[in-house]
C-alpha positions in Angstrom: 18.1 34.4 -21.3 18.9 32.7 -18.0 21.8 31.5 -17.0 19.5 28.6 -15.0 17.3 26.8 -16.6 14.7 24.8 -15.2 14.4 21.1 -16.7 10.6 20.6 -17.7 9.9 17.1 -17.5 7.0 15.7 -18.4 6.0 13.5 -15.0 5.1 9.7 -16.5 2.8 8.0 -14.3 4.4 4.1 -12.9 1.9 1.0 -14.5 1.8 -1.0 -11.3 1.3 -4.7 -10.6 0.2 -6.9 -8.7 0.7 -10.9 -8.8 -3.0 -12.2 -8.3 -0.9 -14.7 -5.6 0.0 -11.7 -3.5 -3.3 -10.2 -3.6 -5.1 -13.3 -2.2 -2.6 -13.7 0.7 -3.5 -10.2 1.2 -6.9 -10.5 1.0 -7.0 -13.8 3.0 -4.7 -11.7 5.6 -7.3 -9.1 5.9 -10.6 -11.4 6.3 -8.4 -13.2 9.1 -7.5 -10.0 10.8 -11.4 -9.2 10.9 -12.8 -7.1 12.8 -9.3 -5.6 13.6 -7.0 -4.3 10.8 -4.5 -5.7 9.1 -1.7 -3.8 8.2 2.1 -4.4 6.1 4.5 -3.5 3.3 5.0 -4.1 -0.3 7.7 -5.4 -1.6 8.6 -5.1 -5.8 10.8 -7.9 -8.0 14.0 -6.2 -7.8 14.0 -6.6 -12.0 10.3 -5.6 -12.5 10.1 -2.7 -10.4 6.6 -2.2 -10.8 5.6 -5.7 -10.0 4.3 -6.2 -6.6 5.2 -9.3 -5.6 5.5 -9.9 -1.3 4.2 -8.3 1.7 6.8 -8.2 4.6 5.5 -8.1 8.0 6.4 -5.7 10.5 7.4 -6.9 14.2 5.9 -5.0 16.5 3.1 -4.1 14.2 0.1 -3.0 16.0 -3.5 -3.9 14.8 -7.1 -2.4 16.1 -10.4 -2.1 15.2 -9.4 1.6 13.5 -5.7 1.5 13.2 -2.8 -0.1 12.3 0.0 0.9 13.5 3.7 0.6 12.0 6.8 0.4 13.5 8.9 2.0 10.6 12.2 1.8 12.7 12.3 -2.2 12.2 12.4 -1.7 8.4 15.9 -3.3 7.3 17.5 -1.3 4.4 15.5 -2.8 1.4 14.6 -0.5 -1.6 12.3 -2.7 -2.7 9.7 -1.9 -0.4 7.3 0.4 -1.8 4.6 1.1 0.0 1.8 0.0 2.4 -0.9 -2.5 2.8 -4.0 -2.4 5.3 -7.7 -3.2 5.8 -10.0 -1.3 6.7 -13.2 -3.1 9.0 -15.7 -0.9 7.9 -15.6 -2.2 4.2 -14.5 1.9 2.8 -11.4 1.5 1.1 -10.9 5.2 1.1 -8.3 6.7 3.0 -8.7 8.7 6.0 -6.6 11.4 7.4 -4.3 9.8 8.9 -3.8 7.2 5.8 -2.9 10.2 3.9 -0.5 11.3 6.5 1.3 7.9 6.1 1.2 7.7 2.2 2.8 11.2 2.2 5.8 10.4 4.3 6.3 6.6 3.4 6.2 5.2 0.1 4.7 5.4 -3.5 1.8 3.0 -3.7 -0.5 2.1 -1.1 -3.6 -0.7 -1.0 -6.5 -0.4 1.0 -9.2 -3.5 1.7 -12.4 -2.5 2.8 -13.9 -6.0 5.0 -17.1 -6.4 5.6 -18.3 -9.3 8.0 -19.5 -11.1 5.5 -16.1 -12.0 4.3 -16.6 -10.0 1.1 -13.5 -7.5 0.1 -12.9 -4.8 -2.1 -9.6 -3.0 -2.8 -8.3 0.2 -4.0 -4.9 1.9 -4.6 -3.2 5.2 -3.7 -0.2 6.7 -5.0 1.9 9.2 -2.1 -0.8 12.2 -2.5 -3.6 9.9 -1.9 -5.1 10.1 -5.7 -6.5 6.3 -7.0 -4.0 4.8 -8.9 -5.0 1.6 -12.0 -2.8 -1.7 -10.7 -2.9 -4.6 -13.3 -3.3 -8.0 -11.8 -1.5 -10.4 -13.3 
């Protein structure tokens, strides 16, 4: 026997939300943003911790027809943010390389809104490795 042991924990997956209010400023922020991207944080209710609730807005975010780009540096000291927000033009609301690049260094949950000119959205979410996470809209 050991004289370290190794704590096996079984990992239990976050059930995130989303209030539908949020996700329509959201939505609404992407189709406005059209054709460039649209990009911010999320923010959780400091009791419900796995309620999305706000999107904060970056200064000195950066928005282009294949990028957004974040200033992390002008985040103030707020453990409720969580995670990132941005559209994508083309209407894919997969990640790309560099998405995954960002999930893996800043957050745990991360929405993407594929835009198409039509106006129509769709959305999906992402935990930090980039697999589709299940958020409940409520």
């Amino acid at each position: 026997m050991g004289l370290f042991r190794r704590k096996t924990t079984e990992h239990i997956p976050v059930q995130w939300k989303i209030t539908k209010k949020c996700l329509e400023l959201i939505f609404e922020s992407s189709k406005s943003n059209y054709p460039q991207e649209f990009g911010a944080l999320l923010r959780v209710d400091r009791v419900n911790k796995n309620t999305i609730i706000e999107v904060v807005l970056l200064p000195g975010t950066i928005s282009g027809d294949s990028h957004a780009i974040f200033h992390l540096y002008m985040l103030p000291v707020d453990y409720s943010v969580v995670g990132t927000v941005h559209s994508h033009p083309s209407a894919i609301a997969r990640p790309s390389e560099a998405d995954l690049d960002l999930f893996g260094h800043f957050g745990r949950i991360h929405i993407i809104v594929g835009v198409t000119h039509f106006g129509d959205v769709s959305w999906r979410t992402y935990d930090y490795k980039g697999s589709e996470v299940l958020v409940e809209v409520i």
